[in-house]
C-alpha positions in Angstrom: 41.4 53.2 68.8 37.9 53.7 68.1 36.3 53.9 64.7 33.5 56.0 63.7 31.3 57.0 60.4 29.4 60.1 59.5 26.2 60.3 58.6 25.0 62.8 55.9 26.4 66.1 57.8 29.3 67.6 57.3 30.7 67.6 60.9 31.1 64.3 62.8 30.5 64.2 66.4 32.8 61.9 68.0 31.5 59.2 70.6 34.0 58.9 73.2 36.0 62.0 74.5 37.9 63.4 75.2 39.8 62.8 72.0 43.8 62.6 71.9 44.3 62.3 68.6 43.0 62.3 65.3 44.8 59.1 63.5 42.9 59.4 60.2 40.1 60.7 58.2 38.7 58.9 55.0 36.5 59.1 52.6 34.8 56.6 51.6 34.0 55.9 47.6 30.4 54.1 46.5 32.1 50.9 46.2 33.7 51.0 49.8 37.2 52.2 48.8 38.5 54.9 51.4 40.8 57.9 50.1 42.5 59.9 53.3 41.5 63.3 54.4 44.4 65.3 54.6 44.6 66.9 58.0 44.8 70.5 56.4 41.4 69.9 55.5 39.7 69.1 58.8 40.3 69.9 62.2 39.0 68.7 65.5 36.9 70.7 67.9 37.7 69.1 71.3 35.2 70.2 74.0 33.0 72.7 73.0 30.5 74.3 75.9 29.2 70.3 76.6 32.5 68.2 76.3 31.7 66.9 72.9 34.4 66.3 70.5 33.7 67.0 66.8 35.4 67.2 63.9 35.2 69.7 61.3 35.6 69.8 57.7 37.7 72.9 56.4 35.5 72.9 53.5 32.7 70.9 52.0 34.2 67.3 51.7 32.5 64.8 49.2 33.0 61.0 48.9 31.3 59.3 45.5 28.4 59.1 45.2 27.5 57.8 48.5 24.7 60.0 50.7 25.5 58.1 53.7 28.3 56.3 56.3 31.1 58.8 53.6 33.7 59.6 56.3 35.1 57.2 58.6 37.4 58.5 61.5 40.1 56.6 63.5 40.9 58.5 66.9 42.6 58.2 70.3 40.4 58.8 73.4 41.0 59.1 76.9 42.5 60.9 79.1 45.9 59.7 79.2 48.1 56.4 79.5 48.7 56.5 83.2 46.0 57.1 86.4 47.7 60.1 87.3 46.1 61.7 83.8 42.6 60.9 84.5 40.6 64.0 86.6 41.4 63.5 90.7 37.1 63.7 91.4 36.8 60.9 88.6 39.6 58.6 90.7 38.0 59.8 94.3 34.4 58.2 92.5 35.9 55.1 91.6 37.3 54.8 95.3 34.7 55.9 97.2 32.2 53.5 94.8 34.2 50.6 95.3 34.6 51.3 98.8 30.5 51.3 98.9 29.7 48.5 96.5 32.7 46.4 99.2 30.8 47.6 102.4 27.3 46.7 101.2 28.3 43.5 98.9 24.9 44.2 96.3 22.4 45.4 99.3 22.5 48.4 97.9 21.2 48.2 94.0 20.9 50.8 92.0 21.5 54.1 95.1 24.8 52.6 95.4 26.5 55.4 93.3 24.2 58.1 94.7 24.2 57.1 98.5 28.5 57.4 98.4 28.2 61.4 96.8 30.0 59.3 93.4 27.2 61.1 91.0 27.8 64.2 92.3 31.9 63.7 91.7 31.2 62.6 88.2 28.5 65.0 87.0 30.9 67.5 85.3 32.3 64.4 82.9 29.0 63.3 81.8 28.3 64.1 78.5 24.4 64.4 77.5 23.9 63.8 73.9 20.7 64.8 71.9 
């Protein structure tokens, strides 16, 4: 599970997608005490047109008196509990990169992921934040 806080907006883009689950959403008070989010009030945007994974307030949530770090979210991530569930093009790049970085042992530096083709396997899952 990965933990992560809002800052000042009222949507909170998530760091590591894609997301499973939502476990919980608090607020959290001036003096650091966190009340839970009911999930009727929020709901999570998975994927929108550049993978990113956000969740949503229903309606304007507030938290004390505190301006910043007032939600905190605990979330699943990932793409599944067995291989089978990631993407086949991310387990090809994983294969055909270790297959390079074993035939060249470190003569290859930094091209070894773009000699073997793995960059252009994982392009699609790579998620370009601004």
């Amino acid at each position: 599970m990965h933990e992560q806080v809002l800052y000042e907006k009222q949507q909170l883009e998530l760091e590591f997608t894609p997301v499973q689950s939502v476990t919980s959403l608090s607020m959290v008070e001036s003096d650091n005490s966190e009340t839970v989010v009911a999930t009727t009030e929020y709901y999570l945007d998975n994927f929108d047109d550049d993978m990113r994974s956000i969740i949503r307030p229903v309606s304007v949530l507030t938290a004390g008196s505190r301006n910043e770090n007032n939600l905190k979210a605990v979330y699943v991530a990932g793409y599944g509990a067995l291989a089978s569930d990631v993407p086949s093009a991310l387990r090809r790049a994983i294969i055909v990169l270790a297959g390079q970085l074993y035939v060249n042992r470190g003569d290859c530096g930094d091209q070894c992921q773009s000699d073997c083709g793995a960059t252009h396997m994982i392009a699609p899952y790579i998620i370009k934040h601004a």
